[in-house]
C-alpha positions as CSV (number, residue, x, y, z in Angstrom):
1,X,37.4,-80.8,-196.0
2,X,39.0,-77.2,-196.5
3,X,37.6,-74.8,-198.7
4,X,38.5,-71.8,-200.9
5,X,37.5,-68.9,-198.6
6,X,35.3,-65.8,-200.2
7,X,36.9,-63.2,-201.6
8,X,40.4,-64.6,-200.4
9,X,42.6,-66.3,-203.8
10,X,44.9,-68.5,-202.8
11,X,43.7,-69.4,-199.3
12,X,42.0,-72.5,-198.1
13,X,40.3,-72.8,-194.7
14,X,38.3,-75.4,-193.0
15,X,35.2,-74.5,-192.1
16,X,34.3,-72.6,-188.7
17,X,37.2,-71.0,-188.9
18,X,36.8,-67.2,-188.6
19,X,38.5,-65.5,-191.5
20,X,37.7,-61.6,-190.3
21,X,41.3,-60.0,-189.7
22,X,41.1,-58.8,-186.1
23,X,43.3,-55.0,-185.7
24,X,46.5,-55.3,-184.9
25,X,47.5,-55.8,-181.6
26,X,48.7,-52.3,-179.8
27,X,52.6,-51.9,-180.7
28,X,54.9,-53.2,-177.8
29,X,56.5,-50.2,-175.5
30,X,59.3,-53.3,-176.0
31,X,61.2,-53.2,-179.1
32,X,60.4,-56.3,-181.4
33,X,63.1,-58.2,-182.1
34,X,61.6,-60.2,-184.0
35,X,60.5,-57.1,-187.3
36,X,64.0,-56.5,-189.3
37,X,65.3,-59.4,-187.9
38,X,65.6,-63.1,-189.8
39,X,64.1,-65.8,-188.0
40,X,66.5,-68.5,-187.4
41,X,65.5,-72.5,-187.0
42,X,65.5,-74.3,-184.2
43,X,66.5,-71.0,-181.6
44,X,63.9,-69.6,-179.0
45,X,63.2,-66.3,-180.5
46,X,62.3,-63.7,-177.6
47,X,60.1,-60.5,-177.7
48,X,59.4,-60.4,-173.4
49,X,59.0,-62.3,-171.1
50,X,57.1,-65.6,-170.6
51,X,54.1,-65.1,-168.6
52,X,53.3,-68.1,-166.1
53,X,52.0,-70.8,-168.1
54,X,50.7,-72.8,-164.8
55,X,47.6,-72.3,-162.7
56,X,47.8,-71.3,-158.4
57,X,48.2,-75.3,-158.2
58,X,51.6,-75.6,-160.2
59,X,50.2,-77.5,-162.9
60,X,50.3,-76.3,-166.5
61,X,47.2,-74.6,-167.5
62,X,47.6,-75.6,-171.7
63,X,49.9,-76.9,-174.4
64,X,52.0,-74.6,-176.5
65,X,50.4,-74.0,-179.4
66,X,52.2,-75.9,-183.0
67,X,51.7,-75.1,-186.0
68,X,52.5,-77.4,-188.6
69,X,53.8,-76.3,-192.1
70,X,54.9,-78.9,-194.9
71,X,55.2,-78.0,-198.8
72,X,57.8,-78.4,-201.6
73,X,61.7,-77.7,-201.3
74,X,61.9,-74.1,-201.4
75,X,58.0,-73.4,-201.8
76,X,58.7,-70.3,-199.0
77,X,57.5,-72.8,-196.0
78,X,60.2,-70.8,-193.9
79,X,59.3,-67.4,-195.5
80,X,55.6,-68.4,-194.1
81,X,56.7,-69.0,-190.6
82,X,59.4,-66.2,-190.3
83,X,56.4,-63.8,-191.7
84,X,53.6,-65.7,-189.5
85,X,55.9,-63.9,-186.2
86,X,56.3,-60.7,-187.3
87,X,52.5,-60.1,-188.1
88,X,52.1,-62.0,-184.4
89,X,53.9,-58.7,-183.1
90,X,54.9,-58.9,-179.3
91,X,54.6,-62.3,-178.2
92,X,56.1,-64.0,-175.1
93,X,58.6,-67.1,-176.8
94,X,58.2,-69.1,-180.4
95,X,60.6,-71.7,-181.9
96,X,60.8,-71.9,-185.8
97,X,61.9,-76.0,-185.6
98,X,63.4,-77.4,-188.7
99,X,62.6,-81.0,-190.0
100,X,66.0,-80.4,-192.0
101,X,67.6,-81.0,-188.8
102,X,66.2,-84.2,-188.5
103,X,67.9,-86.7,-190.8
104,X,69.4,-89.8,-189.8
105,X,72.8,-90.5,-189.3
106,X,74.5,-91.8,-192.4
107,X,77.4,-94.6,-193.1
108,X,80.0,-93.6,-195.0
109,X,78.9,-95.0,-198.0
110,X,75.7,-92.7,-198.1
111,X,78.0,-90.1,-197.0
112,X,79.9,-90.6,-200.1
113,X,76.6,-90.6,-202.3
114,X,75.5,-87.8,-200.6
115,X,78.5,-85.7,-201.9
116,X,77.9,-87.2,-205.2
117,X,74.3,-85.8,-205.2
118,X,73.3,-89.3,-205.3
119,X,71.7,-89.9,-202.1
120,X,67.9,-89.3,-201.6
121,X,67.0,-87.0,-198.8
122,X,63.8,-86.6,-200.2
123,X,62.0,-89.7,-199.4
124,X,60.1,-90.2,-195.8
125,X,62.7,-93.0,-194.8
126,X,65.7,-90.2,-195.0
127,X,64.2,-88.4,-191.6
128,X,63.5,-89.8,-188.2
129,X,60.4,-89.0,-187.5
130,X,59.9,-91.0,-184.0
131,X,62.5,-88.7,-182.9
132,X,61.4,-85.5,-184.7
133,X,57.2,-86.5,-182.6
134,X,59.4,-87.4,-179.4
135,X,61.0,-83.9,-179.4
136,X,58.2,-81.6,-181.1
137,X,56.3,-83.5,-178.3
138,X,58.0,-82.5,-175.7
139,X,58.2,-78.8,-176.5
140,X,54.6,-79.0,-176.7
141,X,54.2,-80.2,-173.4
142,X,56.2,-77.5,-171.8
143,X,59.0,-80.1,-171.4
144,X,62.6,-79.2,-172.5
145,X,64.4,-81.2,-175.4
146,X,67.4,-81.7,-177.0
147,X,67.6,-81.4,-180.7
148,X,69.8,-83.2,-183.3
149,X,72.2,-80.8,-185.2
150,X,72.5,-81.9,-189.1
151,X,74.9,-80.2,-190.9
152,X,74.6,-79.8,-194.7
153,X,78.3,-79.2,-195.9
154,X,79.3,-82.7,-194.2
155,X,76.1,-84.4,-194.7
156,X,76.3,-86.2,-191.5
157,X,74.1,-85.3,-188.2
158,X,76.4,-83.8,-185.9
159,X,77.2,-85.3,-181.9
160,X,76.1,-82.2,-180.2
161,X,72.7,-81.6,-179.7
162,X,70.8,-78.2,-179.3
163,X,68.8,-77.4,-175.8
164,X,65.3,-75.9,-176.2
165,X,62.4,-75.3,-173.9
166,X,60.4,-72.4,-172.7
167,X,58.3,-72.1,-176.2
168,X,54.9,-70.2,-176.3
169,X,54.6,-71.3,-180.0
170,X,56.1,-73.9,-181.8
171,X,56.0,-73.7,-186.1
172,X,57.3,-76.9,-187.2
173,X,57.9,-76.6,-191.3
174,X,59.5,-78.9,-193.3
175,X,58.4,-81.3,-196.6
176,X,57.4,-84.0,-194.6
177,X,55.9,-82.2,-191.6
178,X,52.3,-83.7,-193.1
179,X,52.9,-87.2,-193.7
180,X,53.6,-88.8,-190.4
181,X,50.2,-89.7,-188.4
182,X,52.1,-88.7,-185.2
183,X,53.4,-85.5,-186.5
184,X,50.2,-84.9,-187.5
185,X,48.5,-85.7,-184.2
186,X,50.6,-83.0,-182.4
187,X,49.9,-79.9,-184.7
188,X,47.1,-77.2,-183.3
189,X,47.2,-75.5,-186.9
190,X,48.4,-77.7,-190.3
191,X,49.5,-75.3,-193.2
192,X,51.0,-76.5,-196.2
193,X,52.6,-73.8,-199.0
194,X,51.8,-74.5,-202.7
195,X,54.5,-73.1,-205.0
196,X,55.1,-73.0,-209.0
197,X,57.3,-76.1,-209.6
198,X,59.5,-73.7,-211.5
199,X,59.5,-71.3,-208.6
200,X,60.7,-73.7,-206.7
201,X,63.6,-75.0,-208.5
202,X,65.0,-71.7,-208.9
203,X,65.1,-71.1,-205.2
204,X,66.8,-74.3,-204.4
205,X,69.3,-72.8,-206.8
206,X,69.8,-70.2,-205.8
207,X,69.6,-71.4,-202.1
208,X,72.1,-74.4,-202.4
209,X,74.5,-72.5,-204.5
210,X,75.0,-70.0,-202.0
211,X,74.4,-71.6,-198.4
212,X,75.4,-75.0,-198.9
213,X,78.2,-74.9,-201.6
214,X,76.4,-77.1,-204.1
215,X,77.1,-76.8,-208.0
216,X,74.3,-76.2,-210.7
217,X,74.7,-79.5,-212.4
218,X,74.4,-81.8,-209.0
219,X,71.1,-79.3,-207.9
220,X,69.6,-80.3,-211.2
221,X,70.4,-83.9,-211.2
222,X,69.4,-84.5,-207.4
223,X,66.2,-82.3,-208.6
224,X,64.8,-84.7,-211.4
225,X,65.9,-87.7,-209.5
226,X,64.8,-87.4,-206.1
227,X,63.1,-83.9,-205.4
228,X,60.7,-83.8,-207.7
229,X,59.4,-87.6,-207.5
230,X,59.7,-87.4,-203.5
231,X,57.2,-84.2,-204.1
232,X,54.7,-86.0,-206.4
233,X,54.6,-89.0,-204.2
234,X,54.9,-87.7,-200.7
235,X,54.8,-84.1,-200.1
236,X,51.9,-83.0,-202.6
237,X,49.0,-86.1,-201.6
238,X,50.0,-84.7,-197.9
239,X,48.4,-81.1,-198.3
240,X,44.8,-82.8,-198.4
241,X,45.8,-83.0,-194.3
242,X,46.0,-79.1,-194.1
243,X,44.1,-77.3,-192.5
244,X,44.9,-73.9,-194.7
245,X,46.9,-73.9,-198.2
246,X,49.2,-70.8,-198.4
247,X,50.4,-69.7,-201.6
248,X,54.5,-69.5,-201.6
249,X,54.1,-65.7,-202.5
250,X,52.1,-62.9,-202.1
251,X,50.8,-64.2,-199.6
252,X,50.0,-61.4,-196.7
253,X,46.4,-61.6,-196.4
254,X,46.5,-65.1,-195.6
255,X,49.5,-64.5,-193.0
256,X,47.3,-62.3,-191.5
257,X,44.4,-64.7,-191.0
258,X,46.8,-67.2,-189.8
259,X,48.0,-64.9,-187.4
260,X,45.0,-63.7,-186.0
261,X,44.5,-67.5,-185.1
262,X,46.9,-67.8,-183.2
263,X,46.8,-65.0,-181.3
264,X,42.7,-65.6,-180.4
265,X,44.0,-68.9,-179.4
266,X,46.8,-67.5,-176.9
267,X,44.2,-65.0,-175.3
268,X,41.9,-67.5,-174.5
269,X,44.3,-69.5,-172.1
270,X,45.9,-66.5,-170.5
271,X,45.7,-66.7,-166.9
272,X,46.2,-63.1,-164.2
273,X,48.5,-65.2,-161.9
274,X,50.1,-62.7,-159.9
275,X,46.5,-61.4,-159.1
276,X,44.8,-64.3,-158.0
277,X,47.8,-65.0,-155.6
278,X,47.4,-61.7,-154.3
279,X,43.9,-61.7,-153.6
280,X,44.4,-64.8,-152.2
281,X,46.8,-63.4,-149.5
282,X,43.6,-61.6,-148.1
283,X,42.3,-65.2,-147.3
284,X,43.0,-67.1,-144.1
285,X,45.3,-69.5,-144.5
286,X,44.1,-71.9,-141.7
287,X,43.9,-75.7,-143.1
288,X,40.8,-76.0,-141.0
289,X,38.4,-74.1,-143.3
290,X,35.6,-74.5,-140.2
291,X,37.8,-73.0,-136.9
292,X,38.8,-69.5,-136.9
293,X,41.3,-68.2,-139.0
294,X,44.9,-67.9,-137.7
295,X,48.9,-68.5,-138.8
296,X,50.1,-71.8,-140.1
297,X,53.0,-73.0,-138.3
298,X,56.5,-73.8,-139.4
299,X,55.5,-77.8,-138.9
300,X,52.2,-77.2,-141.2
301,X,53.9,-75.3,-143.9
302,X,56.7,-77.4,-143.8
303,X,59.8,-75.0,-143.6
304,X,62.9,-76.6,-142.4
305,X,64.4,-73.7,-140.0
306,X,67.5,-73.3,-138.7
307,X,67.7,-73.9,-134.8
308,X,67.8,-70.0,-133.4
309,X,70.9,-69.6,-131.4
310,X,72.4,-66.5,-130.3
311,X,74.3,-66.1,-133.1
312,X,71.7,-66.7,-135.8
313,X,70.0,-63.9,-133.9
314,X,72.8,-61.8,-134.0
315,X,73.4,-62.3,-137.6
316,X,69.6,-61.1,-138.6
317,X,69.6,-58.3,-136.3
318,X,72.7,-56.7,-138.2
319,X,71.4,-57.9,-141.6
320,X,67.9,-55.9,-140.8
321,X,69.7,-52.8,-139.4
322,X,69.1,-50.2,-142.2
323,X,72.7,-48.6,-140.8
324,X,74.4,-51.4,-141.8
325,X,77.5,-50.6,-143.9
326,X,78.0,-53.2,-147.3
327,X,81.0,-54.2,-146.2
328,X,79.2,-56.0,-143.0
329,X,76.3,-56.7,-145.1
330,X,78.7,-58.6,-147.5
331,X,80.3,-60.1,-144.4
332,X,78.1,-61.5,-142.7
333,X,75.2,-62.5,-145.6
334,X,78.1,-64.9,-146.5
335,X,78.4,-65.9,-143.3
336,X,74.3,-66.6,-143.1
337,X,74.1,-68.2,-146.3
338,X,76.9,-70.7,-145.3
339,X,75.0,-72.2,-142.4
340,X,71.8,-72.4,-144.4
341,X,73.1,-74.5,-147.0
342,X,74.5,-76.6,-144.2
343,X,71.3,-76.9,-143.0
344,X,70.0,-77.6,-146.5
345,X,72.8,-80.4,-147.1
346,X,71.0,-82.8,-144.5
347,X,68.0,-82.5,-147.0
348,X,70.6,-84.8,-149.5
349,X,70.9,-88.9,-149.5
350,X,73.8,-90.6,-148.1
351,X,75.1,-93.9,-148.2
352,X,77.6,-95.6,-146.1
353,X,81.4,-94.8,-147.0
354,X,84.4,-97.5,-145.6
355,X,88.0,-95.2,-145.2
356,X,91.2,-95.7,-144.0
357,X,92.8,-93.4,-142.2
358,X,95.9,-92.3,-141.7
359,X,97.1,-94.8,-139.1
360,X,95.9,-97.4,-141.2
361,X,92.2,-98.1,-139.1
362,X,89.3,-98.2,-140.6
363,X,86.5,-96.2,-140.4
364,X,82.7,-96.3,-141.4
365,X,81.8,-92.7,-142.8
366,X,79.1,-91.2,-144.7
367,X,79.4,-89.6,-148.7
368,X,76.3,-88.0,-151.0
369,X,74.4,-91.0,-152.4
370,X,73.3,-88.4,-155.6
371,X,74.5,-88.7,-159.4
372,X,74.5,-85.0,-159.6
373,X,74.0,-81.9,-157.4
374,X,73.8,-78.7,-158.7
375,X,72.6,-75.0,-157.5
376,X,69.9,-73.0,-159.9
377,X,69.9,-69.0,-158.5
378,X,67.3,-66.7,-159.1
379,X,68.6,-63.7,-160.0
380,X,69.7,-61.5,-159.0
381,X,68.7,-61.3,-154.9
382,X,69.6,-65.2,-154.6
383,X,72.8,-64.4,-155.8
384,X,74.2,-63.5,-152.1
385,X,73.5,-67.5,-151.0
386,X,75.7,-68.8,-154.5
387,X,78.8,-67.9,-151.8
388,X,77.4,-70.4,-149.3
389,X,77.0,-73.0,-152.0
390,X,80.3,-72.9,-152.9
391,X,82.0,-72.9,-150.0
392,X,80.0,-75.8,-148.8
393,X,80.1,-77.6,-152.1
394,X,83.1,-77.6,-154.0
395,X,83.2,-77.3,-157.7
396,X,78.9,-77.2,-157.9
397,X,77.5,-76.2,-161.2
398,X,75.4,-73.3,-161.1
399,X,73.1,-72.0,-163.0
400,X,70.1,-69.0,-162.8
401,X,66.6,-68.0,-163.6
402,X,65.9,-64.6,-164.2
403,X,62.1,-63.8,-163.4
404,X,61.1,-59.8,-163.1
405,X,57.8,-58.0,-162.9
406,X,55.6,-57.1,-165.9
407,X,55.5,-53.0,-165.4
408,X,51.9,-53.1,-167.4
409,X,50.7,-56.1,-165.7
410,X,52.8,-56.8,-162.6
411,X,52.6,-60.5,-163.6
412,X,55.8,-63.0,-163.2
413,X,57.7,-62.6,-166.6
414,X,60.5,-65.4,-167.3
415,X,63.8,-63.7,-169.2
416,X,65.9,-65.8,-168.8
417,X,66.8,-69.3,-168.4
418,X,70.8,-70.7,-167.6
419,X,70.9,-73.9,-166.7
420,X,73.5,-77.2,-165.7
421,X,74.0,-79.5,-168.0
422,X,72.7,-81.7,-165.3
423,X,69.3,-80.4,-166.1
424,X,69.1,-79.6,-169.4
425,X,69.3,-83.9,-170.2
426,X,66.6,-85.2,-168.8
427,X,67.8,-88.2,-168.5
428,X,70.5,-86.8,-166.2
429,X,67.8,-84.4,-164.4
430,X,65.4,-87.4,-163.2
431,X,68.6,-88.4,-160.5
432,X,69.9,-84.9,-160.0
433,X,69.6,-83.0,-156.4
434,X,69.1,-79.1,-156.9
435,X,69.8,-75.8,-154.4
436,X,67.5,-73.3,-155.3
437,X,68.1,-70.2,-154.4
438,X,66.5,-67.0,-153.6
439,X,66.6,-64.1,-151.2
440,X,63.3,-64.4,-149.5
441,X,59.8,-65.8,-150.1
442,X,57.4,-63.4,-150.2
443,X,54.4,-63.7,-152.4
444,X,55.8,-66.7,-154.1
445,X,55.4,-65.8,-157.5
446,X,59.0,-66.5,-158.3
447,X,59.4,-69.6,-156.6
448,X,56.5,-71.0,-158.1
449,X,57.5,-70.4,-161.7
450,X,61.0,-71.4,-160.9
451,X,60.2,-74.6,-159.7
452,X,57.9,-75.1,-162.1
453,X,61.1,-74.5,-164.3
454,X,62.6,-77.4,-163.0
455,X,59.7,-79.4,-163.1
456,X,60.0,-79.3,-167.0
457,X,63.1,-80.7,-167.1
458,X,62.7,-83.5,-165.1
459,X,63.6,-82.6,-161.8
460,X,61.6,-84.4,-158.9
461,X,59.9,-82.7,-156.3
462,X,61.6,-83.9,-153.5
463,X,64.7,-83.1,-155.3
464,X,65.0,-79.9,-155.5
465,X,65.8,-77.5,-152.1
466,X,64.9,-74.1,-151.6
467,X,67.5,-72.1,-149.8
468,X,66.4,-69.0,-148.4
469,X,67.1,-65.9,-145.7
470,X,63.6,-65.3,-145.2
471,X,59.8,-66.3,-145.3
472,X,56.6,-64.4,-144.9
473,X,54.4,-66.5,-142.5
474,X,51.1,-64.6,-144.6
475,X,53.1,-64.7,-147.6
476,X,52.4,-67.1,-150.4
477,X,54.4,-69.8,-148.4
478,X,50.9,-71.4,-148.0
479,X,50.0,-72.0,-151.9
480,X,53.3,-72.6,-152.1
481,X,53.8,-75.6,-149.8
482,X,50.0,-77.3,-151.4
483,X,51.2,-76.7,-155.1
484,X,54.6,-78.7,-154.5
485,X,54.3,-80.8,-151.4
486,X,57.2,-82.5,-151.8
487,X,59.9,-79.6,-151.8
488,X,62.5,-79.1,-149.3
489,X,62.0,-75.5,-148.1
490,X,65.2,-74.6,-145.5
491,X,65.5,-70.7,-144.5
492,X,67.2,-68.9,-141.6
493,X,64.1,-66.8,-140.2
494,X,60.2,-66.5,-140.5
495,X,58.6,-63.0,-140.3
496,X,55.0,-62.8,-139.9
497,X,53.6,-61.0,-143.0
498,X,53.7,-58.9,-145.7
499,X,52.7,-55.2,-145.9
500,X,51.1,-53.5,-148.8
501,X,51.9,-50.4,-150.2
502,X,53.1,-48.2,-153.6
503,X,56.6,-48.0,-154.3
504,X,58.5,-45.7,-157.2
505,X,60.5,-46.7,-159.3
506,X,60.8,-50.2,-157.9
507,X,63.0,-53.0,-159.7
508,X,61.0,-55.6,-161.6
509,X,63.3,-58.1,-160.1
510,X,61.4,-57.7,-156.9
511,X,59.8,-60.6,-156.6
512,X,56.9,-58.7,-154.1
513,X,55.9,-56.7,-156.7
514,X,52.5,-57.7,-157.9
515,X,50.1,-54.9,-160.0
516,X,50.8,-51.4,-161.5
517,X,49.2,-48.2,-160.9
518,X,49.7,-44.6,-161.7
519,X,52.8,-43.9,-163.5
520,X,56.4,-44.8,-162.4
521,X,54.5,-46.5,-159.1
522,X,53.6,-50.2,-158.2
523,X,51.8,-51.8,-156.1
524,X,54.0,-54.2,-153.8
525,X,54.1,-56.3,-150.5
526,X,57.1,-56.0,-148.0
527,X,58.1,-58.5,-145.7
528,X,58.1,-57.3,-141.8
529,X,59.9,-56.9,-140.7
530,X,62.3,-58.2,-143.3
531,X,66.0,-57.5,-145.0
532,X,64.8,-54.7,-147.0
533,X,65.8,-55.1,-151.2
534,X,68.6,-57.9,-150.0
535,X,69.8,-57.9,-153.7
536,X,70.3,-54.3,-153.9
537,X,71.8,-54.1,-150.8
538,X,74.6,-56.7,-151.5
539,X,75.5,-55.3,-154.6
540,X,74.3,-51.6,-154.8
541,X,74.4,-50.5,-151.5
């Protein structure tokens, strides 16, 4: 049962909770987006980027964290959540998700009531909860979802549907967000806001008047009718579930405890990534952990690589040359990237296809046996192989991944996520076929989160294809290869290792960058004998 913390009015927490406010974190060198700026429902809100949320065996490492917070229409349950991320300060990703969004879909009969303020949306049976568990559930476990969009002026739930994923944080508010056992269930923190009935009512006023084009008269008489029964019945007996009761106003100090929550929570499942996969680059990589140590082979870390002719050869040698002007560097990375995603197409199914041809014989062909194939680039150094793709496959949706270096802590940061439509339903994603694409393997921190990416959505394993110009034989092609088995890994050339040393001024998009050092320098480790910064030299050079 919760009790009335010392000292603190208007707060309730359960006991073992700790109640001392920790400082405030240091200030981001990052602006915040999120201080002067009003929180909108049901959008992934951004301060940086997200951190790997998986272990050196691909799996997720923990749940986001959801916070649950129900009270009375227009007791300040988004003013609590909006408040609850600026006093978190600089925190990876956090979705403010709306029960409001939630209704069902109405005939046109409630429609009509429902512009007659006759209709109760205040009553348990008005929302869908299975769905509203099914995709707070999802978030939760890292998953993508699609959320229903309900809009207020028609009172109908739209067709479209919103695409989430990527949340650090989830608040979930709404009047009912207590009530359901399964909502319940899924909630790391339950809050519920207590308000002054009286308080209340005048913000839904004031609220309905102005943002959803309601009179005065139908407020009061949907009010009396529906609102405040629905918050007797339902929404008040519901608070004994909290875990903390909030006052609707002046309510900072209890914000701040809240907040502090959290953010203890978060530090205890943060994981170095990028270091362990460095230190583990000193390790041998043998798979017999009792002979001595030596190389994996192409076979054993099972890289698909394209047969070495003469003019592969060539190709690479004028792609490594340092002297080479941009114009031949454009030329013939086109040229390279074409063959390897010919190479990567035998990777797809095909099924038998019957034509006729042109002298009217038959003949027994072959065509993609796939409901979807689509190309995901990591930007921006697999950018140079998109040119390949689409030569090869005409029309292919593409989409990209933008993962970059923490300066401070040289982990993998995620910043931004642009994918098909073919992924983003996972329905569609569990029979979809993707090209991913990236300049080289070297470490393998970017691979790793970005098929992890795909993971989430559904993709299969042995799905997805990862086209490539280079590997590092000592890289983290190793870890790689034991943390997702299953994936198609096609590239044009192996070189044997990685070297390390300090660059200045380095792009974060490198994906070989791994820890910081003194000012303006990081640490990083080079492919040799390698392309040099492929990316940069396509588009910069």
């Amino acid at each position: 049962m919760s009790i009335f913390a010392p000292g603190q009015a208007g707060l309730r927490v359960p006991p073992g909770m700790l109640v001392t406010p920790e400082p405030s974190p240091t200030p981001s060198p990052r602006p915040d987006p999120f201080l002067g700026v009003k929180a909108m429902k049901n959008t992934l809100l951004k301060s940086h980027g997200r951190p790997p949320w998986y272990g050196e065996d691909g799996l997720p490492i923990s749940n986001a964290f959801v916070v649950g917070i129900a009270g009375g229409s227009s007791s300040g349950k988004t003013f609590v959540a909006r408040e609850i991320v600026r006093a978190m300060g600089s925190i990876p990703t956090v979705v403010i998700m709306s029960q409001d969004s939630f209704y069902k879909r109405h005939t046109p009969e409630e429609v009509a009531l429902a512009f007659q303020s006759r209709f109760d949306f205040d009553h348990p049976d008005s929302l869908d909860m299975g769905l509203f568990a099914e995709c707070l559930s999802d978030l939760k476990q890292l998953k993508q979802t699609n959320i229903p969009i309900y809009s207020f002026n028609h009172h109908q739930r739209m067709d479209e549907t919103k695409y989430l994923y990527g949340a650090t944080i989830i608040i979930a508010e709404g009047i009912m967000a207590l009530t359901d056992p399964a909502l319940r269930d899924l909630y790391d923190l339950k809050i519920f806001v207590q308000a002054d009935s009286d308080l209340m009512l005048a913000r839904r006023i004031d609220r309905d008047t102005k943002e959803r084009g309601r009179d005065v008269d139908g407020i009061l008489s949907q009010y009396l009718r529906y609102v405040k029964p629905a918050y007797d019945n339902f929404v008040l007996p519901s608070s004994r579930y909290a875990d903390i009761i909030v006052p609707g106003h002046d309510n900072s100090v209890a914000i701040e405890l809240i907040s502090t929550h959290i953010r203890r929570q978060l530090d205890s499942r943060s994981r170095k990534f990028r270091r362990k996969m460095a230190a583990s680059l000193k390790r041998s990589l043998s798979s017999d952990p009792y002979g001595p140590p030596r190389d994996l082979t192409e076979q054993e870390l099972g890289l698909t690589v394209v047969e070495q002719t003469p003019q592969i050869k060539g190709m690479y040698t004028i792609l490594r040359d340092q002297t080479t002007n941009r114009e031949d560097y454009i030329f013939f990375s086109d040229r390279l990237s074409t063959l390897l995603v010919e190479k990567a197409m035998e990777k797809l199914p095909y099924r038998d296809k019957v034509v006729e041809t042109p002298v009217g014989v038959k003949a027994v062909g072959k065509e993609i046996d796939a409901e979807a194939v689509c190309g995901v680039t990591i930007l921006r150094s697999g950018g140079p192989l998109e040119i390949g793709l689409r030569r090869v496959i005409n029309d292919v949706a593409i989409g990209s991944l933008l993962v970059q270096s923490d300066p401070n802590t040289g982990e993998p940061m995620l910043f931004h996520v642009m994918l098909p439509v073919c992924i983003r339903e996972r329905k569609k994603a569990e029979n979809t076929w993707v090209f991913l694409l990236d300049a080289q393997i070297g470490t393998g921190a970017a691979a790793f989160m970005a098929i992890r990416v795909l993971l989430d959505h559904g993709i299969k394993q042995n799905h997805i294809i990862f086209v490539t110009f280079l590997v590092a034989r000592r890289g983290g092609i190793a870890h790689l290869r034991r943390a997702f088995p299953e994936v198609h890994i096609v590239t044009g050339a192996v070189d044997e290792g990685l070297r390390e040393l300090w660059l200045e001024n380095t792009d974060p998009a490198d994906d070989d960058i791994l820890s910081p050092s003194e000012e303006n320098c990081q640490k990083a480790w080079v492919i040799q004998p390698g392309m040099g910064q492929i990316g940069d030299r396509y588009y910069l050079s």
